[in-house]
C-alpha positions as CSV (number, residue, x, y, z in Angstrom):
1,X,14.4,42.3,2.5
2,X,12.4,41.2,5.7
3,X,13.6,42.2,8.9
4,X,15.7,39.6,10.8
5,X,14.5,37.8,14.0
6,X,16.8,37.7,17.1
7,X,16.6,35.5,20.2
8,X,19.6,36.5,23.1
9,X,20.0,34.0,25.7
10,X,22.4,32.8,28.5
11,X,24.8,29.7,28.0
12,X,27.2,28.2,30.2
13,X,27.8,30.5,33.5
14,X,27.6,34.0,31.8
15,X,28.0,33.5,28.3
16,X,25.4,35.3,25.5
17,X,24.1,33.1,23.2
18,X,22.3,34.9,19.8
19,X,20.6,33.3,17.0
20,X,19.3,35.4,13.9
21,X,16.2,33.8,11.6
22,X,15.2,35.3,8.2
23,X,11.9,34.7,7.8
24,X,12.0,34.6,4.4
25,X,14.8,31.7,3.4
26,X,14.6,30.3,7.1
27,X,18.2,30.6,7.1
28,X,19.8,30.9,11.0
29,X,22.6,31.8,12.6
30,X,24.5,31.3,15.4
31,X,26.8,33.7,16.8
32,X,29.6,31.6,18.1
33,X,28.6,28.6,19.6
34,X,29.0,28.3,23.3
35,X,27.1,25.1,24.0
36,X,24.9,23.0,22.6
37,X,21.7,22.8,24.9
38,X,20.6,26.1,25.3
39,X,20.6,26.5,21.2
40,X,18.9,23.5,20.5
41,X,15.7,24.2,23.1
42,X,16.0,28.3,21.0
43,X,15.6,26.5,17.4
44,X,12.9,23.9,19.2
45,X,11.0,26.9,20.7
46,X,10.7,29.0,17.7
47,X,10.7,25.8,14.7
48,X,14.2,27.0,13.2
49,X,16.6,25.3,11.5
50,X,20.4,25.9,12.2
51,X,22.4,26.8,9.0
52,X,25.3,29.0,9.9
53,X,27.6,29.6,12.6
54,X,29.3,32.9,13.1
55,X,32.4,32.6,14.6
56,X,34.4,35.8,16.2
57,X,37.6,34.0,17.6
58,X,39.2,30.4,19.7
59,X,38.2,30.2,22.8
60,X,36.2,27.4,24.2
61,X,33.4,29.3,25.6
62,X,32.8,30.3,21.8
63,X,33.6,27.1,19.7
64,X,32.6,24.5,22.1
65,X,29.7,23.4,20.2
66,X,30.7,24.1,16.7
67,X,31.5,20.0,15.9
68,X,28.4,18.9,17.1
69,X,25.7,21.7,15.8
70,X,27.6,21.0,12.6
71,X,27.4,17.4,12.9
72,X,23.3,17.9,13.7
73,X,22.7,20.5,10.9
74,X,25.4,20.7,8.4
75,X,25.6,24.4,9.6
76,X,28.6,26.1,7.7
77,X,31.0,28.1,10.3
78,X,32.5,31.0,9.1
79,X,35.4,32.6,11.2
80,X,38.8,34.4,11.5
81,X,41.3,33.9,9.0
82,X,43.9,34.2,11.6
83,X,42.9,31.7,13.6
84,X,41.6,29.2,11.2
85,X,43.9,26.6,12.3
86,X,42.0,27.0,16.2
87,X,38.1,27.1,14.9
88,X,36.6,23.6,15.0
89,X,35.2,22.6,11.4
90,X,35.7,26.2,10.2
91,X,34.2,25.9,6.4
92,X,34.6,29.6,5.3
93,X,37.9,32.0,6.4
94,X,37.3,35.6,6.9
95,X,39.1,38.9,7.5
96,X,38.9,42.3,7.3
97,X,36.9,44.2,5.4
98,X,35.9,41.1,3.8
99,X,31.6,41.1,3.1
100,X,29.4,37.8,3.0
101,X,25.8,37.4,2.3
102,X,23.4,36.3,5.0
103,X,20.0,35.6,3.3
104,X,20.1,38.7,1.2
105,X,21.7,40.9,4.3
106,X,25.4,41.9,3.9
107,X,27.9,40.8,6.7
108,X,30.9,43.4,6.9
109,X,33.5,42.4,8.9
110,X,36.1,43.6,11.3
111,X,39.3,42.5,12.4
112,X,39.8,43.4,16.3
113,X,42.7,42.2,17.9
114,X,43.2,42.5,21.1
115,X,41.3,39.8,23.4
116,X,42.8,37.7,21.1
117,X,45.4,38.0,18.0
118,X,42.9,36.7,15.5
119,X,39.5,38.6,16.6
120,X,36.7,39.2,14.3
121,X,33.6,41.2,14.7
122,X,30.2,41.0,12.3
123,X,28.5,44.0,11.1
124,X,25.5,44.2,9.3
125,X,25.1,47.6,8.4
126,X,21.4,47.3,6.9
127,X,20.0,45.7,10.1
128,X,22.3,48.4,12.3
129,X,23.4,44.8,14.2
130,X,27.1,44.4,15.6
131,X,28.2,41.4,17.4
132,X,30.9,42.0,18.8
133,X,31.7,39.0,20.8
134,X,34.6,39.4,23.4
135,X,36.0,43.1,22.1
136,X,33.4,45.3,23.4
137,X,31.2,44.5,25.8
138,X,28.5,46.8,27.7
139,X,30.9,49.5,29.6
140,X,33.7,47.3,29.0
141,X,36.3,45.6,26.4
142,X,37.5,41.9,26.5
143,X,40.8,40.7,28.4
144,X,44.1,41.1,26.5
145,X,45.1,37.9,26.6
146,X,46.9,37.9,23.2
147,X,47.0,41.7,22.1
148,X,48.5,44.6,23.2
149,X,46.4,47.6,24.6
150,X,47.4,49.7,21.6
151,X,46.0,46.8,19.5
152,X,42.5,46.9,21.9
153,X,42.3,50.4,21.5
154,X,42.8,50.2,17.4
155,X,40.3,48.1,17.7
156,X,37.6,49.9,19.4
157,X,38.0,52.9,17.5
158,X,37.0,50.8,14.2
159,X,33.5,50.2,16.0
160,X,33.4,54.0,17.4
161,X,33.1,54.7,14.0
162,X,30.0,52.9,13.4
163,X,26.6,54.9,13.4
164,X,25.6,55.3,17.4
165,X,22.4,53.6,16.7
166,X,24.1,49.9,16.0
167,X,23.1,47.8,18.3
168,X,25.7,46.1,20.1
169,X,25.3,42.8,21.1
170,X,28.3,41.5,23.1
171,X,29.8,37.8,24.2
172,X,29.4,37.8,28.2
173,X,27.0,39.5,30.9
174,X,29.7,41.3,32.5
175,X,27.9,44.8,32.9
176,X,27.4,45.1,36.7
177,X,31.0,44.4,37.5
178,X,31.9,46.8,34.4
179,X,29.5,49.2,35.9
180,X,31.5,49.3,39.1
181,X,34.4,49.9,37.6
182,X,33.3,52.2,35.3
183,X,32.1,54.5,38.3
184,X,35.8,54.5,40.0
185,X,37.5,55.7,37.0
186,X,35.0,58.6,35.2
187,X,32.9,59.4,38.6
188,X,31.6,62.9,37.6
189,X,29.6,61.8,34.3
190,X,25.8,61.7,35.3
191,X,25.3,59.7,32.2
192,X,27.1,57.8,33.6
193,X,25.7,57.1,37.5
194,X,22.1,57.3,35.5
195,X,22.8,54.2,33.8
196,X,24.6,52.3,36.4
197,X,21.1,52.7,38.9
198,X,19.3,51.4,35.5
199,X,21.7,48.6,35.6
200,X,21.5,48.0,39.2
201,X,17.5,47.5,38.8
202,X,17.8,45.2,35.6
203,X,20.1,42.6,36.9
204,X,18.2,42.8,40.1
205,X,15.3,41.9,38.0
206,X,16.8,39.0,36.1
207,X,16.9,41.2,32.7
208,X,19.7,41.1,30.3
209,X,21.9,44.1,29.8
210,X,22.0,43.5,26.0
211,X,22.0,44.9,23.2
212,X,23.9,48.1,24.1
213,X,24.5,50.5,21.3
214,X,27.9,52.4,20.0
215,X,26.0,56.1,21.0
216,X,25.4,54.5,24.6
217,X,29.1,53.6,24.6
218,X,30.8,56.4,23.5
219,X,28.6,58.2,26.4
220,X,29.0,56.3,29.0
221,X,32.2,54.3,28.7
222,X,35.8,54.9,30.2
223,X,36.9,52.7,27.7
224,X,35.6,54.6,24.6
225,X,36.7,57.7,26.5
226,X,40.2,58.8,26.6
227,X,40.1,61.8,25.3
228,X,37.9,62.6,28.1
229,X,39.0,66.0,30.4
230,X,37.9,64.7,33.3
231,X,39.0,60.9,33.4
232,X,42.4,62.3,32.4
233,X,42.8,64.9,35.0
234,X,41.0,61.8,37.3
235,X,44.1,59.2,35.9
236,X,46.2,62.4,36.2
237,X,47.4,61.4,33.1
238,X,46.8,65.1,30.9
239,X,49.1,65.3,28.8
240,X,49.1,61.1,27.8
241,X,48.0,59.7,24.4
242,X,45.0,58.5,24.1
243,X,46.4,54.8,24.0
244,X,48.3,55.8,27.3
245,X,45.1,56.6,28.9
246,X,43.3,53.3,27.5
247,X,45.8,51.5,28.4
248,X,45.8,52.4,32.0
249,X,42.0,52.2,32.2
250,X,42.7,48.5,31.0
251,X,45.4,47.6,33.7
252,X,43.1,48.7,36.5
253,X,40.2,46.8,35.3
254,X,42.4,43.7,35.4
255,X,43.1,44.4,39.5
256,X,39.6,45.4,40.2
């Protein structure tokens, strides 16, 4: 099995685009499709051919070019079974713990409510590749608009549980503002303060923030970090659940 090629790139204001090649079949993919342009001049630059789109949940900013990519290549979307109904020319319905093939790599995936009802996230375990769209993001986690915290938090434990060296490539470069945040609620982690200076520097630089990994996660962000001694006695919240403390973390992100 040859190893995949990736391309990340920007779309619309702040949105990540990702393709994945095999080099073998010359089968692509598109994770979500956020707009048109920026993919085409990706397949142009490196002579692919757009056959699949992977799509994690509704919103416009990740199905706005599905029709016509489909139209141009005859792509097949696959996307959330719960939200079939809301995924433009949606060909194959997915849900958890349901596995597909991607040119001889297996595609695991997870359902992660929370940013919305219907959320889906891809694994591929033998590539160490998560794309997790608008549920976890670099130092952060996705808006509830449609879930509950508890559901959020659910969620994110699913991908805590994958190995720490997945690489995690998420659906918006949010990270400097996350990084902010993150310093106001878990100030005392020097993990923490080391990667918000590298952070600093990249963006100033014009470099992406992605791929993250689960290990970097679990180290450095409040999100992933309830159970965490200090952020609690920080939240004064020591003798919460560890939803309760999620959840709180989650409510002052919205205000920050």
């Amino acid at each position: 099995m040859a190893k995949l090629d990736l391309e990340l790139f920007l779309c619309r204001t702040d949105n990540f685009g990702v393709l994945i090649h095999d080099p073998v079949s010359g089968e692509t993919a598109s994770i979500d499709a956020p707009e048109e342009a920026p993919i085409l001049d990706v397949l142009e630059r490196r002579g692919w051919t757009l056959t699949q789109i992977f799509t994690t949940h509704h919103h416009q900013d990740h199905v706005a070019a599905n029709l016509a990519l489909k139209d141009r290549f005859g792509a097949t979307i696959t996307g959330p079974v719960h939200e079939a109904d809301k995924i433009p020319g949606i060909d194959r319905k997915v849900g958890d713990g349901d596995q597909f093939d991607f040119a001889g790599h297996p595609v695991n995936v997870f359902e992660t409510p929370g940013h919305t009802a219907g959320h889906i996230c891809f694994h591929l375990p033998d590539d160490k590749l998560l794309f997790a769209a608008d549920t976890l993001f670099a130092l952060g986690c996705g808006r509830l608009f449609e879930g509950t915290p508890a559901d959020m938090w659910t969620s994110l434990q699913k991908l805590m549980a994958l190995p720490d060296d997945t690489a995690v490539y998420f659906g918006h470069e949010y990270t400097l503002s996350n990084a902010r945040f993150a310093l106001t609620i878990d100030p005392q982690n020097s993990d923490l303060t080391i990667r918000v200076a590298e952070i600093e520097t990249a963006r100033a630089e014009g470099r992406f923030t992605a791929p993250t990994t689960i290990g970097l996660e679990k180290q450095t962000s409040p999100f992933l970090r309830p159970k965490d001694a200090g952020i609690r006695a920080h939240l004064n919240m020591l003798s919460a659940t560890d939803a309760e403390v999620f959840a709180e973390i989650r409510k002052r992100k919205d205000h920050f």
